[in-house]
LUMMI-478057 format. One line per 4 residues: number of its first residue (from 1); their letters; for each residue x negated, y, z of N, C-alpha, C. Coordinates in Angstrom, 3 decimals, m for minus. Last residue first. Example, Ala and Ser with C-alpha at 12.3 -4.5 7.8 and 13.67 -1.06 7.14 Angstrom:
<sites>
2) sa) m12.850 m2.250 7.080 m13.670 m1.060 7.140 m12.900 0.030 7.870; m13.190 m5.690 7.800 m12.300 m4.500 7.800 m13.200 m3.300 7.800
</sites>
This chain:
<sites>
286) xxxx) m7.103 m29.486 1.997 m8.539 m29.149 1.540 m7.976 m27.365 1.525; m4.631 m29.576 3.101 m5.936 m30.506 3.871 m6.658 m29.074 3.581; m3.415 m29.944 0.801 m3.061 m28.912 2.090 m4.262 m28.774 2.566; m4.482 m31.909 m0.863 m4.411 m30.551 m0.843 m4.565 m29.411 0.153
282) xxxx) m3.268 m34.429 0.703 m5.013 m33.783 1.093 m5.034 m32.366 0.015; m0.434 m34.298 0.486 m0.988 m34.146 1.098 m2.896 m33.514 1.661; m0.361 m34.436 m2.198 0.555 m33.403 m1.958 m0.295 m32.742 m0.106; m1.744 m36.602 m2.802 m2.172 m35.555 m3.801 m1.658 m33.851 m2.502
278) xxxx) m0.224 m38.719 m1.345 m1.965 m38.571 m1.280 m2.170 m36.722 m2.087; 2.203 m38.623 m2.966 1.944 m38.145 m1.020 0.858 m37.997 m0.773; 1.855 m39.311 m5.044 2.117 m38.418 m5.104 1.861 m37.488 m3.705; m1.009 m41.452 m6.350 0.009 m41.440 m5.541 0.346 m40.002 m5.282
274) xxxx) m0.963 m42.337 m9.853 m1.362 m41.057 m9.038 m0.442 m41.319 m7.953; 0.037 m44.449 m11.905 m0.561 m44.906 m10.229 m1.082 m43.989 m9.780; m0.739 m42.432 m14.724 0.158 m43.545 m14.110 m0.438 m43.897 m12.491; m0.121 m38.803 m14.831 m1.563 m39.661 m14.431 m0.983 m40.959 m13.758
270) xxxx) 1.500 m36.505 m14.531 1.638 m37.285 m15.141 0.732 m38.936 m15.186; 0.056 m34.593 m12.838 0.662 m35.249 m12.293 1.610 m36.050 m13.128; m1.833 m33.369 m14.722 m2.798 m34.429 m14.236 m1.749 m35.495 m12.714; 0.305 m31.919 m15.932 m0.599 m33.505 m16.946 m1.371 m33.841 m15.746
266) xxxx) 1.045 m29.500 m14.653 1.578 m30.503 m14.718 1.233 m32.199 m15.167; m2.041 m28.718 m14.546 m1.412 m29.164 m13.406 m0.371 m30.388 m13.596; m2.337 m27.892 m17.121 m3.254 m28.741 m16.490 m2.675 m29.560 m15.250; 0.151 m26.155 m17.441 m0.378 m27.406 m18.161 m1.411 m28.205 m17.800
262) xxxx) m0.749 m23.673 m14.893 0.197 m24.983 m15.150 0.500 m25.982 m16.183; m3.192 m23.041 m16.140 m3.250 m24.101 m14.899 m1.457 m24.559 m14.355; m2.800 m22.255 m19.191 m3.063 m23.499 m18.309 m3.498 m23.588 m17.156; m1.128 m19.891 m18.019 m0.386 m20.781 m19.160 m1.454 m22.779 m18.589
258) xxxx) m2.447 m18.225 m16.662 m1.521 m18.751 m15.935 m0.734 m19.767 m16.790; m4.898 m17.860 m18.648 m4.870 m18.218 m17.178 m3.821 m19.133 m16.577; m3.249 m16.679 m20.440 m3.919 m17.640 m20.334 m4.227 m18.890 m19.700; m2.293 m14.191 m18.890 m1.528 m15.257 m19.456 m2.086 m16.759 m20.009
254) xxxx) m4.445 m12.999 m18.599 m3.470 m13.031 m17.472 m2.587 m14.508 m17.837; m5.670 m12.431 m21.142 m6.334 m13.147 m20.041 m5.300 m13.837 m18.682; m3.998 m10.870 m22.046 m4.218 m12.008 m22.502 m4.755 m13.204 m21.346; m2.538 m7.796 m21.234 m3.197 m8.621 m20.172 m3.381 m10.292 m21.408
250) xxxx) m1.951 m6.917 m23.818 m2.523 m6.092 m23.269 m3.024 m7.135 m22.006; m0.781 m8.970 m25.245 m1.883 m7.945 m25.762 m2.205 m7.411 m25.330; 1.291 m10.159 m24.010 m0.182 m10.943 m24.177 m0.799 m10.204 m24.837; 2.751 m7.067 m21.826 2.347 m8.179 m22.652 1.345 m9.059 m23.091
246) xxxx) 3.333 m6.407 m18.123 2.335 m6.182 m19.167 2.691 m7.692 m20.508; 4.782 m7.798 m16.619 5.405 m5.994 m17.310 4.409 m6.162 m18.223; 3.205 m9.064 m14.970 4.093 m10.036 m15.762 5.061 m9.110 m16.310; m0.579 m8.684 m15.089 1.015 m8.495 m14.524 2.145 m8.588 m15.377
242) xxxx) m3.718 m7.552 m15.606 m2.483 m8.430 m15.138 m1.275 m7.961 m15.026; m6.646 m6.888 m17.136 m5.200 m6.494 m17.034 m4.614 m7.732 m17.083; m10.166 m7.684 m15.288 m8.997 m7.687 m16.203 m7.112 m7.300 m16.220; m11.374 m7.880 m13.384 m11.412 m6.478 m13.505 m10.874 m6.611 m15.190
238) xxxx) m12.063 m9.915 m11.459 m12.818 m9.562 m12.838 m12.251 m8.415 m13.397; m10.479 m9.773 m9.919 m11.541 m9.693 m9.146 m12.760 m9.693 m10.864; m7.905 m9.475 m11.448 m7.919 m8.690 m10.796 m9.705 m8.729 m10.109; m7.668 m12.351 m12.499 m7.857 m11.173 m13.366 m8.176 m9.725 m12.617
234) xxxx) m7.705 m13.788 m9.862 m8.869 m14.185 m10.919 m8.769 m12.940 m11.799; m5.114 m12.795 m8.948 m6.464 m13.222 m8.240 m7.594 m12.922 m9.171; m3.334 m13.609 m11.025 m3.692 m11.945 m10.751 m4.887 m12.142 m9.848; m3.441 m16.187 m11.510 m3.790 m15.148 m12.388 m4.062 m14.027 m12.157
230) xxxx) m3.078 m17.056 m8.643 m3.751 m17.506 m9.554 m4.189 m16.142 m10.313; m0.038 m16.127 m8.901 m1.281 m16.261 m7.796 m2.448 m15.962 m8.395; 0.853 m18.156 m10.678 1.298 m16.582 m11.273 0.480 m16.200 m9.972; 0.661 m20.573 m9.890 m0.283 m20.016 m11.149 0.107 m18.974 m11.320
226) xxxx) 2.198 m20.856 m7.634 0.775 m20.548 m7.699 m0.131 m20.371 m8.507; 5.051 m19.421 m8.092 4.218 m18.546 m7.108 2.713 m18.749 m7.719; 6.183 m21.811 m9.268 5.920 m20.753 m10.154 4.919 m19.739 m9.568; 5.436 m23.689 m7.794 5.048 m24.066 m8.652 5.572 m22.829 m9.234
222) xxxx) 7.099 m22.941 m5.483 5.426 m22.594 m5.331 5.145 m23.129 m6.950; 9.858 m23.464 m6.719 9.562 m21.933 m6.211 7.636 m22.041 m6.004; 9.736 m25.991 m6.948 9.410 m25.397 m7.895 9.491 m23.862 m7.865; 9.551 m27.107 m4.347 8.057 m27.313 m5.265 8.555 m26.469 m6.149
218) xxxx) 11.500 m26.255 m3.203 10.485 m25.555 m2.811 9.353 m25.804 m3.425; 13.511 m27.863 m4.684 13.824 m26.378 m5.078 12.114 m25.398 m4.152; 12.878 m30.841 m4.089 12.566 m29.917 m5.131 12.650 m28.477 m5.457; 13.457 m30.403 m1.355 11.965 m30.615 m1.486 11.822 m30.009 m2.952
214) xxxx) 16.025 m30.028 m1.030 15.409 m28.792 m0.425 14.059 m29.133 m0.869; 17.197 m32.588 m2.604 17.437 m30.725 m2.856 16.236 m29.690 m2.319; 16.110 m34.061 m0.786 15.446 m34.120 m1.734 15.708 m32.863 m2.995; 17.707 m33.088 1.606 16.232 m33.479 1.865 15.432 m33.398 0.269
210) xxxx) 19.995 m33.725 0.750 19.634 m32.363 1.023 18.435 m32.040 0.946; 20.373 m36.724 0.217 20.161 m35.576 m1.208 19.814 m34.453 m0.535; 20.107 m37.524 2.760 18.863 m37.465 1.813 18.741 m37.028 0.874; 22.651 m36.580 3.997 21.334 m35.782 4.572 20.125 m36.330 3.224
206) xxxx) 24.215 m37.811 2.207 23.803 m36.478 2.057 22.309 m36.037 2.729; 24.394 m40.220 3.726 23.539 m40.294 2.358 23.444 m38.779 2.071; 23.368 m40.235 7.261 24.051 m40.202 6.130 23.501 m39.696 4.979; 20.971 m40.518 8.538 21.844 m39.393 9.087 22.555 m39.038 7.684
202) xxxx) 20.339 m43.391 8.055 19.971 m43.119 9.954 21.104 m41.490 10.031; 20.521 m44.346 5.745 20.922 m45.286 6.573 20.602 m44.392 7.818; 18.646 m41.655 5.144 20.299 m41.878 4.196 20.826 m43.028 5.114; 16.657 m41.601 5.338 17.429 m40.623 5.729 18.594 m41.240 6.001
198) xxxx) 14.989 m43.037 2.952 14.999 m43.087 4.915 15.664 m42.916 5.505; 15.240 m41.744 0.943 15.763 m42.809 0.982 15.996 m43.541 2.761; 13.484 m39.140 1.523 14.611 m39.149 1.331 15.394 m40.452 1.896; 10.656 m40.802 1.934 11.582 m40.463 3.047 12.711 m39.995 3.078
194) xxxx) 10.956 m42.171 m0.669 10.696 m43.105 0.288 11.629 m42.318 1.836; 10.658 m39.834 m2.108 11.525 m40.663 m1.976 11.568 m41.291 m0.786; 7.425 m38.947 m1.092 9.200 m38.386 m0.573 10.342 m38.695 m1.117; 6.128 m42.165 m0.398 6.358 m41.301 m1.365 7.435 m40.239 m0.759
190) xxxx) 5.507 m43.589 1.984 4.668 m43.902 0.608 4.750 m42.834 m0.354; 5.992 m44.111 4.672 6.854 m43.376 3.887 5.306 m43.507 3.007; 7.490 m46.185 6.804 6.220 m46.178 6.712 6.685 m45.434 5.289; 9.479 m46.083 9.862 9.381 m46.249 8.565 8.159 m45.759 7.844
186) xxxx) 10.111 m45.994 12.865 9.049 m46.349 12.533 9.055 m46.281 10.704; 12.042 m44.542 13.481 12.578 m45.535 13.238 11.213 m46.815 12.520; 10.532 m41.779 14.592 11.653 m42.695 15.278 11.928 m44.173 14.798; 9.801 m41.220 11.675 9.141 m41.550 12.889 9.710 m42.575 13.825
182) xxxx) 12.635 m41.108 10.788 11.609 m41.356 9.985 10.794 m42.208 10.768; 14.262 m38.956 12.916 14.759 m40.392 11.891 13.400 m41.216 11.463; 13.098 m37.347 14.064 14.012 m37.766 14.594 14.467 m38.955 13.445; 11.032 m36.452 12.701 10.360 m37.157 13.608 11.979 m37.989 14.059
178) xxxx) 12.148 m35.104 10.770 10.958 m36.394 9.603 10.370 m37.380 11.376; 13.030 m33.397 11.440 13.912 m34.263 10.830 13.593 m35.440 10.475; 10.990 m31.905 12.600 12.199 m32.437 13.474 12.772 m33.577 12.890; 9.796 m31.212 9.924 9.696 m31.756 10.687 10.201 m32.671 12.159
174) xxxx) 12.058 m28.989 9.025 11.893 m30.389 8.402 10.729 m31.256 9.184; 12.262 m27.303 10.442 13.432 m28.080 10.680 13.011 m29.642 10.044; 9.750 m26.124 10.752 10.355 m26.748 12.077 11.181 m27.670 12.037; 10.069 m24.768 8.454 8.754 m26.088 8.686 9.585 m26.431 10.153
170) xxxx) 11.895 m23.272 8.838 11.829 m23.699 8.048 11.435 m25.191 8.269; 10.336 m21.205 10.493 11.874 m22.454 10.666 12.148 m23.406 9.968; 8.485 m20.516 9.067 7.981 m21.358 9.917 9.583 m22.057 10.540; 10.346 m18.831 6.989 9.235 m19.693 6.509 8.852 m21.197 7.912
166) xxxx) 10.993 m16.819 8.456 11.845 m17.759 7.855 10.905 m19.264 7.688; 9.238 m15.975 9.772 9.903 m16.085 11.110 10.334 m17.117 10.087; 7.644 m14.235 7.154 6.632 m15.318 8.660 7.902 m16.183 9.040; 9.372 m12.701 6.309 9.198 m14.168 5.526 8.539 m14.987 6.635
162) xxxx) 9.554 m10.678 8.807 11.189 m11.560 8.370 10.900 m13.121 7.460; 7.240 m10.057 8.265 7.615 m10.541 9.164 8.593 m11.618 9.098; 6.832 m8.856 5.502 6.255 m9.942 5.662 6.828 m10.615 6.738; 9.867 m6.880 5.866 9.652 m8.266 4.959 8.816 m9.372 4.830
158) xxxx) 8.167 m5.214 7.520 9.376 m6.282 7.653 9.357 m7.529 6.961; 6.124 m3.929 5.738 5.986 m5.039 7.094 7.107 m5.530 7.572; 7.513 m3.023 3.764 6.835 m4.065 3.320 6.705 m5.030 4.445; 8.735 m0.809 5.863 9.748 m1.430 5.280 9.110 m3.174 4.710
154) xxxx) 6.656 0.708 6.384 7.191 0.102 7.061 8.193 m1.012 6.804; 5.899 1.451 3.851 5.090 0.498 4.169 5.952 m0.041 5.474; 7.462 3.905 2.630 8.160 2.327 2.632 6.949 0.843 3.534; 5.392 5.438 2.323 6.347 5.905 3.206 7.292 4.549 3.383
150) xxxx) 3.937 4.858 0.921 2.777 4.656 2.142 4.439 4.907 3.254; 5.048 3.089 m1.700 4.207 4.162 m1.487 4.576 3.563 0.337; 4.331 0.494 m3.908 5.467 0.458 m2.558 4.460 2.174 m2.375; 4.042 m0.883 m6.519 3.609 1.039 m5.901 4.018 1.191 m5.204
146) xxxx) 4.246 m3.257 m7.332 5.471 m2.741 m7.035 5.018 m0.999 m6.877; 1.450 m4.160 m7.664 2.266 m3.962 m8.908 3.595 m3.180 m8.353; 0.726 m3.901 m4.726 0.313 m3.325 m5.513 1.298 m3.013 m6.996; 2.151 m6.535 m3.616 2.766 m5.017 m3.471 2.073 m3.776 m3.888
142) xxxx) 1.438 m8.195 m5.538 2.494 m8.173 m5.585 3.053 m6.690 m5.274; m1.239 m8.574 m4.291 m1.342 m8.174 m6.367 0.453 m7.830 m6.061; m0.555 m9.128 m1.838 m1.308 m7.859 m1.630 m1.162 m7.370 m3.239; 0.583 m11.825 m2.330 1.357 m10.785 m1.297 0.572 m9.737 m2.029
138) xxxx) m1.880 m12.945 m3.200 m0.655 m12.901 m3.881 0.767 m11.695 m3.828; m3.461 m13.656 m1.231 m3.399 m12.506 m2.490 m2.546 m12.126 m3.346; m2.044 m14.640 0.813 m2.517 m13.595 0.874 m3.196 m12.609 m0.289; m1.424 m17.129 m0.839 m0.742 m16.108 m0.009 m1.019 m14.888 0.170
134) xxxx) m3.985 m18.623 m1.082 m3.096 m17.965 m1.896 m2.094 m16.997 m1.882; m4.611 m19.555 1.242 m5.635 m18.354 0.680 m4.610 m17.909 m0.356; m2.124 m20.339 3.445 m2.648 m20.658 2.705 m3.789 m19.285 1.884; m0.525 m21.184 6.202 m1.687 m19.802 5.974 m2.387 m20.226 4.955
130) xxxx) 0.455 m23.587 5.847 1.535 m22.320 6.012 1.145 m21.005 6.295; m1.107 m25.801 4.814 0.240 m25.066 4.114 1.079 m23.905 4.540; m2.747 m25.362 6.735 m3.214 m25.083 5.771 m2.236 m24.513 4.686; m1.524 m26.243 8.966 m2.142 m25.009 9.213 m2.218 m24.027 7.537
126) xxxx) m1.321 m28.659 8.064 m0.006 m28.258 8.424 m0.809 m26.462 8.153; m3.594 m29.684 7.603 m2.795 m29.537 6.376 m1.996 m28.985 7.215; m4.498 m29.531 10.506 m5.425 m28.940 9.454 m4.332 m28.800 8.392; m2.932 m32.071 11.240 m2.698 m30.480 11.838 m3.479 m29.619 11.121
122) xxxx) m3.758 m33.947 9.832 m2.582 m33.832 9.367 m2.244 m32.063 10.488; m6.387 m34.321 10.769 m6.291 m34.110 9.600 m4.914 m33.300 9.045; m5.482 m34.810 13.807 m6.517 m33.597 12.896 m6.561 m33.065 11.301; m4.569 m37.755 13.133 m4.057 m36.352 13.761 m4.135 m34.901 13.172
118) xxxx) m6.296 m38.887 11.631 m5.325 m39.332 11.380 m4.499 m37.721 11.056; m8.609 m39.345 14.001 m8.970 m38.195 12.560 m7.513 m37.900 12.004; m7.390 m37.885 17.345 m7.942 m38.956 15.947 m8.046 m38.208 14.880; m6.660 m36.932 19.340 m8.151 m36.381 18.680 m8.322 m37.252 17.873
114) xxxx) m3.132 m35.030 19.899 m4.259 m36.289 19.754 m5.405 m35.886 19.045; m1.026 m33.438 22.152 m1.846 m33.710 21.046 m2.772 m34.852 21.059; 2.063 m33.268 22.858 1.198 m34.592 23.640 0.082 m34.547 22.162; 3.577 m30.045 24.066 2.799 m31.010 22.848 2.130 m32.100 23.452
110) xxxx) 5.298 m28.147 25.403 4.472 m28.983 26.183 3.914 m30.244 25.208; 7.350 m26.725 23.470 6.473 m25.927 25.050 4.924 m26.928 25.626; 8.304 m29.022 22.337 7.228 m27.680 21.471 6.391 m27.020 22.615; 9.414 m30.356 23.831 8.214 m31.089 22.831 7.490 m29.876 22.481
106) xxxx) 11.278 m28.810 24.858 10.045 m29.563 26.012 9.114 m29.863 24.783; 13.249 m28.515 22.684 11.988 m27.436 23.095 10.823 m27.653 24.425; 14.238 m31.303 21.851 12.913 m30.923 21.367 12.195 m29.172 21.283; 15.630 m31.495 24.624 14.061 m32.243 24.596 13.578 m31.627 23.116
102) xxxx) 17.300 m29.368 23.872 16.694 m29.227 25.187 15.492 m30.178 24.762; 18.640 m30.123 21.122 17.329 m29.016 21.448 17.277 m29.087 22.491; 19.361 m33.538 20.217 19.043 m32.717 21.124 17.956 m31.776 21.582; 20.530 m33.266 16.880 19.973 m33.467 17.814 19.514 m32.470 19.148
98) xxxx) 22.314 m33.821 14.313 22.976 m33.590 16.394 21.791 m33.442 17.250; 22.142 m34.257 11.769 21.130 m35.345 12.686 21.938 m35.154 14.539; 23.021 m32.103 10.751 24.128 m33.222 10.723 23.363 m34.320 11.551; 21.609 m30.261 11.516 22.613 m30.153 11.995 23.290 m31.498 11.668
94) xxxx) 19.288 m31.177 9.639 18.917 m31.174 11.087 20.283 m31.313 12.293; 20.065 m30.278 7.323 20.092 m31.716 7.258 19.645 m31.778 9.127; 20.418 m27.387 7.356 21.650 m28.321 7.061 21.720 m29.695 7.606; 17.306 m27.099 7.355 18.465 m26.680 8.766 19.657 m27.484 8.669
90) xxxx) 17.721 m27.757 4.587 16.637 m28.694 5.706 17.474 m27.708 7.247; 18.833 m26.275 2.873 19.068 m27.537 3.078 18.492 m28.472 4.219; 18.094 m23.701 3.160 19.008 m23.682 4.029 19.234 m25.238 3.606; 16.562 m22.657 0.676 15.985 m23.603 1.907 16.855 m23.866 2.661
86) xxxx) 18.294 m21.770 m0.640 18.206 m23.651 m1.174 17.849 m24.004 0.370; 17.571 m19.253 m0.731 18.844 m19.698 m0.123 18.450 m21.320 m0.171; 15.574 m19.315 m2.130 15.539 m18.902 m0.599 16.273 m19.573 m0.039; 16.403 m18.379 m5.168 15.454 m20.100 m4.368 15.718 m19.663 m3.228
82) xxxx) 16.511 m15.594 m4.875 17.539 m16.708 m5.171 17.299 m17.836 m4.414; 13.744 m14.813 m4.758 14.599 m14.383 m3.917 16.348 m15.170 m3.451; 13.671 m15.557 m7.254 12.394 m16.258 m6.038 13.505 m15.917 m4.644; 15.149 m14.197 m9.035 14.791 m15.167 m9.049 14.174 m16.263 m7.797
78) xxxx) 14.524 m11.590 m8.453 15.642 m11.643 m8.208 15.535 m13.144 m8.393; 11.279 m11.603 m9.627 11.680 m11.383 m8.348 12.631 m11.988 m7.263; 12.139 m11.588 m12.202 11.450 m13.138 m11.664 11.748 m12.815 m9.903; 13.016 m8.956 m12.338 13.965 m10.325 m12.848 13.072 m11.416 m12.717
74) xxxx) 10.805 m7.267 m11.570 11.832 m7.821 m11.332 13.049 m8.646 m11.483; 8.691 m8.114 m13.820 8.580 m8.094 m12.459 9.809 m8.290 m11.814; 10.750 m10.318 m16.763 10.131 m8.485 m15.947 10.072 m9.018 m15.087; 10.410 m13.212 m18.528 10.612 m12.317 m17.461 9.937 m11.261 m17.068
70) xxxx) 8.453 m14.902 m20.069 9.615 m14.071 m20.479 10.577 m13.040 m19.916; 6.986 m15.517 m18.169 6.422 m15.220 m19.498 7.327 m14.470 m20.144; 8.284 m16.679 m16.231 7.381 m15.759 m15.565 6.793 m14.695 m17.452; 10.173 m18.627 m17.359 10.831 m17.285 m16.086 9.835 m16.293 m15.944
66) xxxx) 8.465 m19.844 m18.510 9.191 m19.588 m19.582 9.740 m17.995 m18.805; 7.414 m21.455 m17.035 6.548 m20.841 m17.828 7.436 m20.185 m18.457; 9.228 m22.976 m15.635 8.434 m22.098 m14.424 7.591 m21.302 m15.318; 10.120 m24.941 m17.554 11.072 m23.732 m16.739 10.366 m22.274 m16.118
62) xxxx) 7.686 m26.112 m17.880 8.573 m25.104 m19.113 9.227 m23.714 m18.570; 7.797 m27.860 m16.046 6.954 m26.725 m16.392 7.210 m26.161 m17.099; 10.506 m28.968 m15.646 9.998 m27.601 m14.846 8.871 m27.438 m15.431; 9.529 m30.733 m17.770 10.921 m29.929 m17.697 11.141 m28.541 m17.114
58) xxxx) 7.522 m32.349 m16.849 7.805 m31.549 m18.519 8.456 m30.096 m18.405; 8.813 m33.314 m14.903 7.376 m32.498 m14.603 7.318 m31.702 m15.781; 11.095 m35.302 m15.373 10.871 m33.873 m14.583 9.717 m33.094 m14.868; 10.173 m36.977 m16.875 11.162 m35.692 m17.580 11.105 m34.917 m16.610
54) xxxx) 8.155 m38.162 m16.243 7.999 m37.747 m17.046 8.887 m37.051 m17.953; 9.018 m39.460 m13.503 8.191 m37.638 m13.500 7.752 m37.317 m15.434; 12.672 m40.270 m14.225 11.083 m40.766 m14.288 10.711 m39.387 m14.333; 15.497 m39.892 m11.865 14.321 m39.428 m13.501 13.088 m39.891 m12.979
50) xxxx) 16.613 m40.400 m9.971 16.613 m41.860 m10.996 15.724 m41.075 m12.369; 16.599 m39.252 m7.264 17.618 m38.962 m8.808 18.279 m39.959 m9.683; 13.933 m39.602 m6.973 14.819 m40.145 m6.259 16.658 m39.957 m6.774; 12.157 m38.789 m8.742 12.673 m39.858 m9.156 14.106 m40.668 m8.210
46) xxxx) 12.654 m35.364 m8.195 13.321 m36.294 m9.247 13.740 m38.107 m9.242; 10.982 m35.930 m5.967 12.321 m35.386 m6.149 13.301 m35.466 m7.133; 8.505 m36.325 m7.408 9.425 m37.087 m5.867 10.280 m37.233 m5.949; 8.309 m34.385 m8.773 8.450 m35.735 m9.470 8.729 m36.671 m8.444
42) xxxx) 7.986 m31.951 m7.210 8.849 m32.079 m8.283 9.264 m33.809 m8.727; 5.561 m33.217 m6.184 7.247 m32.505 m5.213 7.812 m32.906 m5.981; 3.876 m32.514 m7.969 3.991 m33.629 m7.306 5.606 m33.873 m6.584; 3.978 m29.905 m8.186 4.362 m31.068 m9.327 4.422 m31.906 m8.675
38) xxxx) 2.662 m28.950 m5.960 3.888 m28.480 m6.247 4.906 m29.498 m7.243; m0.142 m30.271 m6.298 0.899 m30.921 m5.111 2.209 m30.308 m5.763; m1.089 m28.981 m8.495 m1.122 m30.235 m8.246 m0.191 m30.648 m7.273; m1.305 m26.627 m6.681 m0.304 m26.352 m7.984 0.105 m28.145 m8.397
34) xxxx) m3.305 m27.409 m5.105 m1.753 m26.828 m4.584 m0.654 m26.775 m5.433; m5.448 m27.863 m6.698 m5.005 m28.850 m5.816 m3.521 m28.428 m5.830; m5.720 m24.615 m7.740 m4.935 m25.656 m8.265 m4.667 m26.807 m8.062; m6.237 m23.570 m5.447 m5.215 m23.151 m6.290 m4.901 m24.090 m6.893
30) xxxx) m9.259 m24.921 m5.225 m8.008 m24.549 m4.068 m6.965 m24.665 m4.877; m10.097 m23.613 m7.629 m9.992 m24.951 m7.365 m8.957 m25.332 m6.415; m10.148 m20.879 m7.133 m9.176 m21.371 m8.471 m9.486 m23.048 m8.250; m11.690 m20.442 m5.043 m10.056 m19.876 m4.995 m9.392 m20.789 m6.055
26) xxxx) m13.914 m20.863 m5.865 m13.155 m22.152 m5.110 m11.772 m21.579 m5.108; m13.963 m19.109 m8.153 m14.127 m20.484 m8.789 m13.514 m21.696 m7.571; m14.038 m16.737 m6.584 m13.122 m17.275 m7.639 m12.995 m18.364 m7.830; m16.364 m17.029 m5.519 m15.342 m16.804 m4.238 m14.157 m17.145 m5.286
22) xxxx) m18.124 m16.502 m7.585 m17.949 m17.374 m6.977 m16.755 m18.102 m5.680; m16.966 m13.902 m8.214 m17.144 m14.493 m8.838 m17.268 m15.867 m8.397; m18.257 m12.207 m5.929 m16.726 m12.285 m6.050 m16.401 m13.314 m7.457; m21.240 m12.663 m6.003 m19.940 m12.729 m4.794 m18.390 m13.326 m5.113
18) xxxx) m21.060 m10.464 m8.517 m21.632 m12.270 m8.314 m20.925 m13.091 m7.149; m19.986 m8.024 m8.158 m19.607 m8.935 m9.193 m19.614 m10.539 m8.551; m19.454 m7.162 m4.677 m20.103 m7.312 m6.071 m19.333 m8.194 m6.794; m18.236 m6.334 m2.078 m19.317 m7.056 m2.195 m19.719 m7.951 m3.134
14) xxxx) m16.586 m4.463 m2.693 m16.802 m4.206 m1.467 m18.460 m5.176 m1.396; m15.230 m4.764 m5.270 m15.702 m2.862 m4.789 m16.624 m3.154 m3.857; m14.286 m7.230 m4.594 m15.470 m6.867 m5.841 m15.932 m5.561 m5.659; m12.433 m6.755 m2.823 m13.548 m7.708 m2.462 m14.776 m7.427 m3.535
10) xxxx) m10.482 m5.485 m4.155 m10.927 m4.825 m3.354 m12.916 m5.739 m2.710; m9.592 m7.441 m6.154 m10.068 m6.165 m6.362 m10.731 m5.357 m5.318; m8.457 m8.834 m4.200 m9.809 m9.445 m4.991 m10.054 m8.017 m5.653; m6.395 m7.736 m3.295 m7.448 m8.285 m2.070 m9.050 m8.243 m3.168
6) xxxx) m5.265 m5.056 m5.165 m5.319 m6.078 m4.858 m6.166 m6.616 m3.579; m4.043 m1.512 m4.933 m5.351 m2.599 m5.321 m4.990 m3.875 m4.183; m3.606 1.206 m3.129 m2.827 0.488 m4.444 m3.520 m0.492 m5.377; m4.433 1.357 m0.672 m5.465 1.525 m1.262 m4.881 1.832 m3.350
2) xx) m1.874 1.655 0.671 m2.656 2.160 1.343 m3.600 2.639 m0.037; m0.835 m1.197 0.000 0.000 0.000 0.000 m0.871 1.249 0.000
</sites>
């Protein structure tokens, strides 16, 4: 708001070409594990449907290339802003479970943590998915392109807030949900089918379409977020024209960019015997 410049723009003013150049290359590896997992979602979520990932993954990538390529800043906006609502499937699916909040606010106040790798690993990905590096640039190329001026900044800090508070309920509910049935019932989950399909004998067959509603509509909200991320990151710390107002003649690079690492993404979750929970998971991780 302040500076009207990106993170990575600002990182190249602050400590060079070469620096910031390298700081790219893991950003854009990072990035695209994540973009990797988003597809992954997608083709979970589908097959539990009965589509093979080779009509889903096609399908949304198109979708997610087509909203950002053919779309103004704000009409992708009004878009993302839409998806939101979906999340309300995983609170949905918590309410039809009944369960009891007195023991699970003893669980949150008073945690029984563990030091296995198992553990660690899986609190590292939790951390990882919900303070991700992408985020934060993304946010900052976002309220740059908007020109929020210095007098609305109060207004920007809401909105991060209000996304913090949503966002982590979010993760609350679907965890709850994955301990009160899943866990609980010991089931050994291979795929997010697998834990959809879980659902469905312990908190009725809806609760697992909700589950598999709410998983696809959030892979394909980050599956548009992280190559449109992505691009302004990388074009912005090289000191190329971005932004989804601008055309392929004036930002090329932008589009490029963001054209394959979701074709890359989607094809390498086409890949026969790719497990999808391995991918979705050590992403986070990494």
């Amino acid at each position: 708001v302040v500076t009207g410049q990106g993170l990575s723009d600002m990182i190249r003013e602050r400590f060079g070409v070469r620096f910031t150049f390298y700081l790219m290359l893991l950003v854009l590896a990072t990035n695209f594990g994540n973009v990797m997992a988003e597809f992954a979602g997608i083709a979970s979520a589908g097959e539990l449907f009965g589509l093979p990932r080779l009509v889903t993954v096609p399908i949304c990538a198109a979708l997610v290339w087509v909203l950002v390529v053919k779309g103004s800043y704000k009409s992708v906006e009004k878009v993302f802003l839409f998806a939101c609502f979906f999340y309300l499937a995983y609170p949905i699916t918590l309410a039809l479970l009944k369960p009891e909040w007195k023991d699970i606010g003893q669980a949150m106040v008073h945690p029984q943590p563990e030091f296995s790798g198992p553990y660690l690993a899986m609190l590292i990905g939790v951390i990882g998915t919900t303070i991700a590096p992408w985020m934060q640039f993304y946010q900052q190329a976002s309220v740059a392109e908007k020109n929020i001026s210095i007098q609305d900044y109060k207004y920007s800090r809401l909105d991060t807030v209000f996304g913090c508070i949503v966002v982590n309920a979010v993760a609350v509910c679907i965890m709850v949900v994955c301990a009160l049935t899943l866990y609980k019932s010991g089931l050994r989950i291979e795929s997010a089918a697998d834990a959809a399909h879980g659902l469905m004998p312990l908190a009725g067959k809806s609760s697992g379409y909700l589950f598999a509603a709410g998983l696809m509509n959030a892979s394909l909200f980050a599956a548009s977020i992280l190559p449109l991320s992505t691009a302004y990151t990388i074009c912005e710390a090289l000191g190329w024209e971005s932004g989804v107002d601008k055309d392929f003649e004036t930002a090329p690079q932008f589009y490029v960019l963001y054209t394959g690492i979701i074709a890359l993404g989607a094809l390498t979750i086409l890949i026969p015997g790719l497990s999808l929970v391995q991918v979705m998971f050590w992403s986070q991780v990494i």
